[in-house]
Each structure stands twice: as C-alpha cells, then as structure tokens.
C-alpha positions as CSV (number, residue, x, y, z in Angstrom):
1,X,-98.3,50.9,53.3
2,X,-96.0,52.6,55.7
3,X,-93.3,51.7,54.0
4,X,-94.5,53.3,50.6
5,X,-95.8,56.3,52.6
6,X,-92.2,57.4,53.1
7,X,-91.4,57.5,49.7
8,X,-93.3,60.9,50.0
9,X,-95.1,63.7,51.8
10,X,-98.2,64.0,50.2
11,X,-98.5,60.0,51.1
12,X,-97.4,60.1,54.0
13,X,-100.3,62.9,55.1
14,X,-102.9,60.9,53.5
15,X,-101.6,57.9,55.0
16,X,-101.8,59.6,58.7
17,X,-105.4,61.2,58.1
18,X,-107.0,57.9,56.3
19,X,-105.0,55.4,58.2
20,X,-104.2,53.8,54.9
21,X,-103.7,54.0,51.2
22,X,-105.8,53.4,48.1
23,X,-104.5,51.0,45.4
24,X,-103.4,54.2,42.6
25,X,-101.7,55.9,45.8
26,X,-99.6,52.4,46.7
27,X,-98.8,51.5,43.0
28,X,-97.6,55.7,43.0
29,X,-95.6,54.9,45.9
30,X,-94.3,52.0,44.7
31,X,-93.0,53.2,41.6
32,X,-91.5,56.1,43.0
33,X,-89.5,54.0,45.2
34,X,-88.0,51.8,43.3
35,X,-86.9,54.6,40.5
36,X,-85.2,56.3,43.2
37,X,-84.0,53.0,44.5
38,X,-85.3,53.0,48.4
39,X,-87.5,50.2,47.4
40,X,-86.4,46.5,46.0
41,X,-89.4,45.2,44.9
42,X,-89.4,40.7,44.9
43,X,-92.0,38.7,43.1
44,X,-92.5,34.9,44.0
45,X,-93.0,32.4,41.4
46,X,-92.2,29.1,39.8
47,X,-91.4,28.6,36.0
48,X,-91.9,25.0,36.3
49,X,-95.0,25.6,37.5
50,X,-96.1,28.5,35.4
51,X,-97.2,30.4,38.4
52,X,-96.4,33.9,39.2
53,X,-95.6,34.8,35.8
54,X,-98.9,37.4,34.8
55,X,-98.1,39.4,38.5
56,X,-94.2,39.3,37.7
57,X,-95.1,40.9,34.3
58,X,-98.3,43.4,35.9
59,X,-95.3,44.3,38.8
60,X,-93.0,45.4,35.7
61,X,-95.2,47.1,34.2
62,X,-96.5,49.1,37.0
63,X,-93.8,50.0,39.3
64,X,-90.4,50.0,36.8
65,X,-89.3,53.3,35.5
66,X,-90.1,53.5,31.7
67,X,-87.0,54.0,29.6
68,X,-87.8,57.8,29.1
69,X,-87.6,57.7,33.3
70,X,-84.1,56.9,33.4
71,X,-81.8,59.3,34.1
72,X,-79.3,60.9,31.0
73,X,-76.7,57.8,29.8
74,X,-73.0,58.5,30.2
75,X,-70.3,57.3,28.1
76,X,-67.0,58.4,26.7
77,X,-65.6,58.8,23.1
78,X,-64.1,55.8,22.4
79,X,-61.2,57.7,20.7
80,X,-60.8,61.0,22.0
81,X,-62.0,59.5,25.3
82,X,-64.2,63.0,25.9
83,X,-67.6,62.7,28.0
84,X,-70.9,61.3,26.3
85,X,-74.7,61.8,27.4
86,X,-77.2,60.0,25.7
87,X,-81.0,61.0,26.1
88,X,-83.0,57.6,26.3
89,X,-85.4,58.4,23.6
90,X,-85.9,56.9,20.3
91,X,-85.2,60.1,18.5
92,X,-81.3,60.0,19.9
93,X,-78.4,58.5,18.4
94,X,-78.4,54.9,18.9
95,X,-77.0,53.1,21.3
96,X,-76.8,50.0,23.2
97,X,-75.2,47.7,25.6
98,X,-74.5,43.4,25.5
99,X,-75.1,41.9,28.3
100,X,-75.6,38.2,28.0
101,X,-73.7,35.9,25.5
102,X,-75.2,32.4,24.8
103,X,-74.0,29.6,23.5
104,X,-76.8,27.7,21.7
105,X,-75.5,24.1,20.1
106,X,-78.2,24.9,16.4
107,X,-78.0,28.3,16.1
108,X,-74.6,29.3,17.3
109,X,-73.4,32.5,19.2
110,X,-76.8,34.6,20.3
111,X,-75.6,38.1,21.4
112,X,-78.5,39.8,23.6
113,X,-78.5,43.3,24.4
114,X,-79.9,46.2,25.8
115,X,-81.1,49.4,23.6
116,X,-80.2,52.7,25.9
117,X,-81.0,55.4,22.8
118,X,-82.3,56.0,19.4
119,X,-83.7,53.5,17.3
120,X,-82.2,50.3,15.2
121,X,-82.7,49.1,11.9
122,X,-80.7,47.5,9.4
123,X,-78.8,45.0,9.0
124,X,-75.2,46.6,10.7
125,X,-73.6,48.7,14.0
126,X,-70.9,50.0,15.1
127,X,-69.2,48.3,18.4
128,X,-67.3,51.1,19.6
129,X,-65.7,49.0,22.2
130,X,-63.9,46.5,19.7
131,X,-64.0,49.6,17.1
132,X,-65.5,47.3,14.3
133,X,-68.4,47.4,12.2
134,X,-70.7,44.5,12.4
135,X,-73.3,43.1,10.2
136,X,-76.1,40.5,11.3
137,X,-78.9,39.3,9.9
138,X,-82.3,39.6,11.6
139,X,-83.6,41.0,14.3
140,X,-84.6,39.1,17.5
141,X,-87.2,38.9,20.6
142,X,-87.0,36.1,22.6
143,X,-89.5,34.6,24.2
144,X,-89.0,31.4,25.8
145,X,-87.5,29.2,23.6
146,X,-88.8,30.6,20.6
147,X,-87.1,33.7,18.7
148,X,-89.8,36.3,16.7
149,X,-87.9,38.0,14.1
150,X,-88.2,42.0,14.2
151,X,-87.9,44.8,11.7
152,X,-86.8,47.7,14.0
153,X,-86.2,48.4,18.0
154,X,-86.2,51.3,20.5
155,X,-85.1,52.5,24.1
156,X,-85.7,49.5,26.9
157,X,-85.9,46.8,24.3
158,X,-84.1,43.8,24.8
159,X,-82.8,42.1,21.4
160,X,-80.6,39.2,20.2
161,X,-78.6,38.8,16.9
162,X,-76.9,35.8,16.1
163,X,-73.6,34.5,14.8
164,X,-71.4,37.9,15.4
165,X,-67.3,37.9,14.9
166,X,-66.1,39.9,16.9
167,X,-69.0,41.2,20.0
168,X,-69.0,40.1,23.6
169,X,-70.4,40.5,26.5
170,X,-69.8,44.0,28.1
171,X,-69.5,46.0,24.4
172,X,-71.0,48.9,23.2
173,X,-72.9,49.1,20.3
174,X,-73.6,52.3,18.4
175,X,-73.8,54.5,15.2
176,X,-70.7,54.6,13.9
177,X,-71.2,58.0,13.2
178,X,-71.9,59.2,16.7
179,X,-69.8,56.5,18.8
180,X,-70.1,56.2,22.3
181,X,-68.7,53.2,25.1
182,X,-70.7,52.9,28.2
183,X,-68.3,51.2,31.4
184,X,-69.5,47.3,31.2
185,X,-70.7,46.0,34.6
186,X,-67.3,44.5,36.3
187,X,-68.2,40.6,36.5
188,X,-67.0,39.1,40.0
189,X,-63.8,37.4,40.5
190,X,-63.7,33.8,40.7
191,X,-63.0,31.9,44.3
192,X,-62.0,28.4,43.9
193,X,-60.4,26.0,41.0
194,X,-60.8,23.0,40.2
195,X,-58.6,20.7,37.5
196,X,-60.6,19.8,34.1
197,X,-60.3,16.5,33.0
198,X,-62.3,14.8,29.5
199,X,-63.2,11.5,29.1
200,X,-60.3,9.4,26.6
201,X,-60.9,10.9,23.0
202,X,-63.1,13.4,23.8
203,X,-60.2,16.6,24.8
204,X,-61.1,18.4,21.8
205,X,-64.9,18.6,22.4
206,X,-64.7,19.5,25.6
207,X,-62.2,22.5,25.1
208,X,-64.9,23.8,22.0
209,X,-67.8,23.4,24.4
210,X,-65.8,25.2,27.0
211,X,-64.6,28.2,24.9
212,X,-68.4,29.1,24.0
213,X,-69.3,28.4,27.9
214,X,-66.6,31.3,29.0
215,X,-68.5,33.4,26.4
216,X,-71.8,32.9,28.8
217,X,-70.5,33.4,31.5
218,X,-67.6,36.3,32.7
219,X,-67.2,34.9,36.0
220,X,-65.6,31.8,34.6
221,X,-62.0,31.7,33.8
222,X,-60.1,28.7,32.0
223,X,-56.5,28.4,32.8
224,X,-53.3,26.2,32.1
225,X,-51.0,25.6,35.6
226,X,-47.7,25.9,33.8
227,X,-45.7,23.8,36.5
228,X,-48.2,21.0,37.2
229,X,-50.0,21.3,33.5
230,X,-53.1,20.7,34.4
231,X,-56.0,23.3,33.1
232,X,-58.1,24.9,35.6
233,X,-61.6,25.8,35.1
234,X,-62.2,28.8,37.8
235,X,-65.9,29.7,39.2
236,X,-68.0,31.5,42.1
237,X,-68.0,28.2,44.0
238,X,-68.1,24.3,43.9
239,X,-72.1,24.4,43.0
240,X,-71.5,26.9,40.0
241,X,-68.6,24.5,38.3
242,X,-71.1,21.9,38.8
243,X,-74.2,23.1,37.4
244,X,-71.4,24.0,34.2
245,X,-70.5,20.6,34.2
246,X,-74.1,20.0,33.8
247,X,-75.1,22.7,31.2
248,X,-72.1,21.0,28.6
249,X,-73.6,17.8,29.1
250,X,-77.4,18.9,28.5
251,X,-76.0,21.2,25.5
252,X,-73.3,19.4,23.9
253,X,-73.4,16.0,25.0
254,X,-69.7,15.5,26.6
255,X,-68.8,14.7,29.8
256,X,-67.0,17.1,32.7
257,X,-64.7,15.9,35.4
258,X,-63.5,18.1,38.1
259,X,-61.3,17.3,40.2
260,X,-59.3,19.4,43.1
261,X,-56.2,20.7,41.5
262,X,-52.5,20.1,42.3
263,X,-50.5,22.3,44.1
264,X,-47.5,23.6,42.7
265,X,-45.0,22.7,45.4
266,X,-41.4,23.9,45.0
267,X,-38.0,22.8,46.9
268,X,-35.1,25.0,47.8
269,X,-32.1,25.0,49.8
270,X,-31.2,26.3,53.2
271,X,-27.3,26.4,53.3
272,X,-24.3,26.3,51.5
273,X,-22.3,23.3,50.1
274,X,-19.4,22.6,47.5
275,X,-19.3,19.7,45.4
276,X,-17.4,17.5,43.0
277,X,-19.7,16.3,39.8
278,X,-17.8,14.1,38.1
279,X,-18.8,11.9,35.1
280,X,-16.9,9.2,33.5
281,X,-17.8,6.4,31.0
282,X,-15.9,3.8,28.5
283,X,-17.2,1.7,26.9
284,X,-14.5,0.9,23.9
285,X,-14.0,3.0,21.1
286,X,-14.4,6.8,22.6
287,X,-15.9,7.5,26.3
288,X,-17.1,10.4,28.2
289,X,-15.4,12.9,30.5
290,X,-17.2,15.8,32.4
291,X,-16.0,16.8,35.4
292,X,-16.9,19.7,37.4
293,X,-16.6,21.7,41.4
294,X,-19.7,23.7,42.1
295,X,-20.6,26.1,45.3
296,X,-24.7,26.2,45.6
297,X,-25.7,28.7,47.7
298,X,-29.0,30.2,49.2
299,X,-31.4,33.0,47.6
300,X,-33.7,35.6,49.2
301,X,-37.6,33.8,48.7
302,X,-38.4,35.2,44.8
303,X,-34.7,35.6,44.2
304,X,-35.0,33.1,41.0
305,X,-31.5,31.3,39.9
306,X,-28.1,32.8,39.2
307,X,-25.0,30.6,37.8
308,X,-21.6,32.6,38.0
309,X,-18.8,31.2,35.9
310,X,-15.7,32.1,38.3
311,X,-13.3,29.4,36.0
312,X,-10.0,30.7,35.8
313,X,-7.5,29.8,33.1
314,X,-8.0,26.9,31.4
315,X,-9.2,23.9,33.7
316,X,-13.1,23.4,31.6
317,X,-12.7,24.8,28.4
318,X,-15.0,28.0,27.6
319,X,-17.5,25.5,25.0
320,X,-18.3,23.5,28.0
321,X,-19.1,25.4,30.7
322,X,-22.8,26.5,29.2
323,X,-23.3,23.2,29.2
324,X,-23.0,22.8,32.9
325,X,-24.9,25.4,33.8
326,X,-27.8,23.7,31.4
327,X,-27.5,20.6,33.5
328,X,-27.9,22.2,36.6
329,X,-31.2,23.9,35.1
330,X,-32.7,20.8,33.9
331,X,-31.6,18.9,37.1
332,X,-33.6,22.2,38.6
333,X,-36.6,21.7,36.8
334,X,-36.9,18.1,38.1
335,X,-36.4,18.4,41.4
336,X,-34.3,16.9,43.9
337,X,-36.4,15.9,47.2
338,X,-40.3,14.8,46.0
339,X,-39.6,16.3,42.1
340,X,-40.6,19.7,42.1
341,X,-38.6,22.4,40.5
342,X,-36.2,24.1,42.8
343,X,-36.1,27.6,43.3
344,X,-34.0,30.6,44.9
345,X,-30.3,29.5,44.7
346,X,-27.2,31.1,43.1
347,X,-24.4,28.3,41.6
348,X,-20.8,29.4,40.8
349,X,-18.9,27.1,38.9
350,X,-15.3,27.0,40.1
351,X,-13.5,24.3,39.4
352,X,-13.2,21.0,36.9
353,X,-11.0,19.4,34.7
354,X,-12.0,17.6,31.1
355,X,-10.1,15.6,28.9
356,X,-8.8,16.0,25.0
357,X,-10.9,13.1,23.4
358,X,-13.6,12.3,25.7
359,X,-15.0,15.5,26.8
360,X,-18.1,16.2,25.3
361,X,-21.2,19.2,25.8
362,X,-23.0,15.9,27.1
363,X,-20.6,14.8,29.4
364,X,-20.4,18.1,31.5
365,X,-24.0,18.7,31.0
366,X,-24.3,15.1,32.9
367,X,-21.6,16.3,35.6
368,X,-23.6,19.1,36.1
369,X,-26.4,17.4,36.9
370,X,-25.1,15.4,39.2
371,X,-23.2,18.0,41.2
372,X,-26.0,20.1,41.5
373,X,-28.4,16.9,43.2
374,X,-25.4,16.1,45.6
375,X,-24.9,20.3,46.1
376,X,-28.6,20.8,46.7
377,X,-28.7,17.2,49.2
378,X,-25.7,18.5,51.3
379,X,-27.3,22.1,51.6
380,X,-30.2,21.3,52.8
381,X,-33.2,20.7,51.0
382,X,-36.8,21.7,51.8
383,X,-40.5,22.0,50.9
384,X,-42.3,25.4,49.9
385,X,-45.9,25.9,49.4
386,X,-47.7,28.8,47.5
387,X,-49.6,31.4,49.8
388,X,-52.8,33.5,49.2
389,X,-53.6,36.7,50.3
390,X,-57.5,36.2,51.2
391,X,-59.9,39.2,52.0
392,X,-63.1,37.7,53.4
393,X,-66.0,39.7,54.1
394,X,-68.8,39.1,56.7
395,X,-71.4,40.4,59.2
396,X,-70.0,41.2,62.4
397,X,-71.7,38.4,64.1
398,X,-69.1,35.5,62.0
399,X,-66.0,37.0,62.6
400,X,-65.3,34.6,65.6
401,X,-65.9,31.5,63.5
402,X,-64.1,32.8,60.8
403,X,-61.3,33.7,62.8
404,X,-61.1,30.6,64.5
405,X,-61.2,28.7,61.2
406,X,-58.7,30.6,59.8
407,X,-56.2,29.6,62.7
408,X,-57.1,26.0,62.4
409,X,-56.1,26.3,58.4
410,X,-52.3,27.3,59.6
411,X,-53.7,31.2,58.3
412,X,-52.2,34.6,59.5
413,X,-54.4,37.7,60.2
414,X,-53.0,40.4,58.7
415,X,-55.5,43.1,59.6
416,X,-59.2,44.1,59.8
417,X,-61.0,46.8,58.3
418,X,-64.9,47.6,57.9
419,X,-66.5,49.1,54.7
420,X,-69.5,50.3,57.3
421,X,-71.9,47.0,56.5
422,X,-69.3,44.2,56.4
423,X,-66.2,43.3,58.7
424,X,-62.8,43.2,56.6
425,X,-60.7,40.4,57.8
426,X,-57.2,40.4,55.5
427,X,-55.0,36.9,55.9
428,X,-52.3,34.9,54.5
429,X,-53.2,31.1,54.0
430,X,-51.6,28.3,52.7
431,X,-53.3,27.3,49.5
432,X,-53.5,23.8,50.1
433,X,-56.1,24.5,53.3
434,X,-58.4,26.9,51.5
435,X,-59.1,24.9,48.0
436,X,-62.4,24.1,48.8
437,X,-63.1,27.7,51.0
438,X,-65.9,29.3,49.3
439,X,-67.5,25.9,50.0
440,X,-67.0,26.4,53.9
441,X,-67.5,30.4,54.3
442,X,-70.8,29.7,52.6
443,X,-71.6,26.9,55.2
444,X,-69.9,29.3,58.7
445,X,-71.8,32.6,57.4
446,X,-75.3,31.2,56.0
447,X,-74.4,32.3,52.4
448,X,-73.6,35.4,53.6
449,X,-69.5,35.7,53.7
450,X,-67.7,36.5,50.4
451,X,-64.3,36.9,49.7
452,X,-61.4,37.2,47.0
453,X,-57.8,34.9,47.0
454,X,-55.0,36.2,44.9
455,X,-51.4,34.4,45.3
456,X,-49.7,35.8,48.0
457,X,-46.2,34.2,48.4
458,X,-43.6,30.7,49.0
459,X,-43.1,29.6,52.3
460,X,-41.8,26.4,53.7
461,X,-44.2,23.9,54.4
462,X,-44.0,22.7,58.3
463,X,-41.8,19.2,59.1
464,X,-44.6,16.9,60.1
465,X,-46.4,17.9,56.6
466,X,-43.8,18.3,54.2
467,X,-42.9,14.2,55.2
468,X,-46.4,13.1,53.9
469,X,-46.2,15.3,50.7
470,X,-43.0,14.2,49.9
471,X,-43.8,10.4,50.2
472,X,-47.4,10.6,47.9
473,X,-45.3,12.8,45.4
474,X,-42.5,9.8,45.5
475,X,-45.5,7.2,45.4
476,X,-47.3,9.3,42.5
477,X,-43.7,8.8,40.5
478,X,-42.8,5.7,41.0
C-alpha cells in the first residue's frame, strides 16, 4: 500500500489519514504506476498446472495502460527518412510492428505482430522496412495451440499471418500509402559458440531446421569458421544452445550435436633466414628442375604476406617465378610447425637457377615449397592464439572474483568503468580460456554478470602450452 501511495498525492493523503487503501484506490495506484513505469508488476503461475492464469489475465486487464494510454508512436519515413507520429487509435493510419517469428513444421512460417495504429483488413500491407508489398491469407488469434481466423484488427491486438516472403522479425508493417518504420528492439549479442555437428546423412535437415530456428530467434547466429571449417551455432549461453538442440528434435525430428569449437591457431616466424629450395627428379625420359634462394623475414602482428621478386637478369626465367611465390602460399596455408597457416612474413626471392628441358611451373612451385618450410624452420617458428576483447558487467560486490578469475585465465585488465548500477571491467583474454565463460560468470555472479566478447587480436601462445597444442594437433593429423 505504501508503495502505491507514492505513485501519488491524493493517495498518499488518504493513505496517511486512513492508514490504508481501499481496493479501487490500490488497483488506481497500480495502474498509474506501471504506465509511468515506477512499478513492475509480477504474477506467479504454472502453465503445466493451469494455475495463475485467470489473476495473470484480471492483473492485465486492470493495471496495463489501454492502447489509447500509450503515449504518441514515433517513426521515420522510410524514404525521405523525415519524423513520423502515429496516434494509437483505430481511426489512424495503420501500423504495426513483428515481433516474433515461428517456425511451425505443418503450417510453415507464422509471423506475429503487434498493431500500434489504425485498423487492418484485407488480404495485403505494406512492410516499409523491406519496402514490399505483401499479401497473406487470413487473419489470426492465437490461443494456445489453436489459431481463430479473424476478419479485421485494431490498436493493442496481437495477430499472426502465415507463410510471408519476405517479413521478419523487427519490420514494420503499414499502409503503403502512409509508410512509416518504427526502430526494432536491438536483440542481444551472442556470448559463447559452439561447433554444429549432424548425425551421417542427415546435414541437409539439420541446416533447413536451423535456418527457420535463426528466424525465431535474433539472438542466434549460424556461422562457418573459414580456417578450421567447422559451422558455429552462436547463443546467450550453453543452456540456450541446449534447449535449441531440443526444440529441432521435438519439431523436426533430427538430432543436434554440439561440441566446443576449434580454435583457429596460426604460426609465424620470429627471425630472419636465407635458404636454398632446390628440387630435382629423373626418372628417364624428361625430369624436373626448380631451384630457388629465398630470404623470409618477420612482419608486424596483422602485417599479412608480402613476396618481393628481387631476381636480376636471367637466373629463373620470368614464367617461373609466380610459380614460386604460389608454392610458398600453399606451403603457407598448411603450416609448418602443428599445420596451421602461417601468418605475418615478407619473402624475397633472390636467387635460383633452372634448366632448358626440365624446368617446369611444377618444379619451382615444389622448390618453393620446400624453401619456404626450411626458411620458416631456421627463423624461428612459433604458436599464436586469437584474443578477445571482453566487457563484463557486474554488481560491485563480484568484481574480486571476477578479477581473480580473469588472472587465472592468463586475461589482461584493460580498464574499469561504471555505468552508475554495474562495475565495467574491460580485458583481453585468450580465447581458448573463456569458451565456456558465460557458463562460469553466470555461476561467480548468481546470474547476475553479463558481458560481450568480440575478437581482439594474435598473440603468441606461452612455451609450456604451445608444446601440448602442437603435439594433439600432430596427433589429430597423423
């Protein structure tokens, strides 16, 4: 009663000369505070139980602001990209908003959303975000499971249409006369990956079922690592790719692996070195001659590859020498130390001789190849792993354990910040120690840590490590 006193001063006298507050002046109260949002009203209940649904739907309809409550709509011309207002009456242009995709197995793509103005009939709309006209057949309500067909909807209703081309979540829908586009709710990013696999023979359903999942669901994402080639199905956290894996068994019958992804080591050099590649076969009738010096040299971290041809006269003839250069890139690709492509290193070819009949592309793209393995071996080979920049978020009271943990995972605090309700703690983390993160903030905070990861950088992976990665990636080869 107290509570809903404050929401205002005529309560909050009766509430100090009666000492408490009828039933009309609570329900007043209440409603009053949640339209101006100082209130949060929560219901209990249990669908499986079919308990708490009558109060749930008495709470709505006493305390939520009506439609015609709601303050004026705002939007921008999807065109011209001028300001917008919409009244939320039924005698405005219409408008409305999709919210929630699903993906039902029988009767295809359901598209549910939102009225915000004017009324709709018909059997077409306008989606001013896609700038398309779309047609659909009937009408929905849902309720439960079952769908009641209706003739013509108003401000506040919720509706579904089914089987749409080209609507999604997040688009606005409108008169195509009168076109507006409301900003879509910004779905959260996702937190943790984890590699997709299918069972033998059953790829093909499993990507369908998947594409009409991400349609459900914005905070999914479905990737392809292009170094390890494994696809990556991204989420909120270990539970939510679960409880996915779930839904496409329950709705289309096919099973979903997850496993914890590769990580995309790379190998690079730390000095200089200049070698002889030299490659030389016969075997009767004509044989094979590539021989060719190279110097391999280091590369700032994201410097890439350079190759500098710095032959002079006539020692590899000009049709050969892209042909060592492609060597050397394939040899790249492959890796020298544990097979993972090498990175940040400039070549100059400098020296080499070839002969008249047994030269060949071939045979200097071979000599290439192997001078570039004994270059990169002499210079110095090591390990680099892939680095994200993490921005974790928590209540004052975790930012010890996080901390802490952070250190333990090999991390670097980069800074701190507050936003005035959360402590801002801004790292760099090796990727391999945070796969499974959102997993252990959620466990160190009580559910109440959240955070974002975006690839930060390469660095080179410690001694002691880099031994045991190399050996399982030589074992996984073999």
């Amino acid at each position: 009663m107290e509570t809903v006193a404050e929401t205002d001063d005529d309560l909050i006298e009766r509430f100090l000369e009666n000492g408490e507050l009828t039933e009309t002046e609570i329900r007043f109260g209440l409603r009053k505070g949640v339209a101006n949002g100082s209130i949060a009203p929560v219901c209990l209940g249990s669908t499986l139980l079919n308990k708490g649904i009558a109060s749930l739907l008495d709470t709505i309809n006493d305390i939520l602001p009506s439609p015609t409550e709601r303050p004026l709509l705002v939007g921008a011309h999807p065109v011209t990209g001028e300001i917008e207002e919409r009244k939320p009456f039924a005698n405005e242009h219409f408008s409305a908003m999709v919210f929630k995709t699903m993906a039902d197995p029988y009767a295809g793509r359901l598209t549910i959303f939102r009225v915000y103005s004017g009324t709709l009939a018909g059997d077409s709309f306008y989606n001013a975000s896609k700038k398309v006209s779309e047609r659909f057949g009937q009408l929905y309500f849902l309720e439960g499971k079952e769908q009641r067909a209706v003739d013509m909807v108003g401000p506040g209703m919720i509706v579904a249409v089914a089987k749409l081309k080209e609507t999604t979540t997040g688009d606005t829908l409108c008169d195509a006369g009168h076109p507006i586009v409301y900003n879509p709710p910004q779905s959260f990013a996702p937190v943790i990956s984890f590699a997709v696999h299918a069972r033998q023979g059953e790829e093909e359903k499993l990507f369908s079922a998947l594409t009409r999942i991400l349609d459900e669901d914005l905070t999914l994402r479905l990737t392809r690592d292009q170094q390890t080639g494994e696809v990556l199905l991204s989420g909120m956290g270990q539970v939510h790719l679960e409880v996915v894996g779930a839904r496409i068994k329950r709705k289309f019958g096919v099973e979903l692996e997850l496993t914890l992804p590769k990580i995309a080591y790379k190998e690079t050099i730390k000095g200089k070195a200049r070698v002889q590649g030299k490659h030389k076969k016969q075997s009767g009738g004509r044989g094979q001659f590539g021989d060719c010096t190279i110097e391999i040299m280091p590369l700032a971290h994201g410097g890439g590859f350079l190759f500098e041809d710095k032959i002079v006269g006539g020692v590899i003839p000009q049709q050969y020498r892209p042909a060592v250069e492609k060597g050397i890139i394939e040899a790249m690709e492959k890796g020298v130390l544990a097979g993972y492509p090498v990175v940040d290193l400039k070549v100059a070819l400098v020296d080499g001789s070839f002969h008249a009949v047994d030269s060949s592309e071939l045979a200097f793209k071979v000599a290439g190849s192997l001078a570039f393995k004994k270059g990169a071996q002499e210079a110095g080979l090591v390990l680099l792993e892939p680095y994200t920049k993490m921005t974790i978020r928590v209540a004052k009271e975790h930012v010890g354990d996080v901390m802490g943990d952070l250190n333990s995972r090999r991390g670097k605090v980069m800074g701190m910040d507050t936003d005035g309700i959360h402590e801002i703690i801004i790292a760099q983390v090796p990727l391999a120690e945070v796969q499974r993160y959102a997993t252990d903030l959620t466990a160190m905070t009580g559910g109440l840590g959240s955070f974002t990861m975006a690839f930060s950088h390469y660095e080179e992976v410690p001694a002691h490590l880099a031994e045991k990665i190399i050996t399982a990636s030589v074992e996984e080869h073999k």
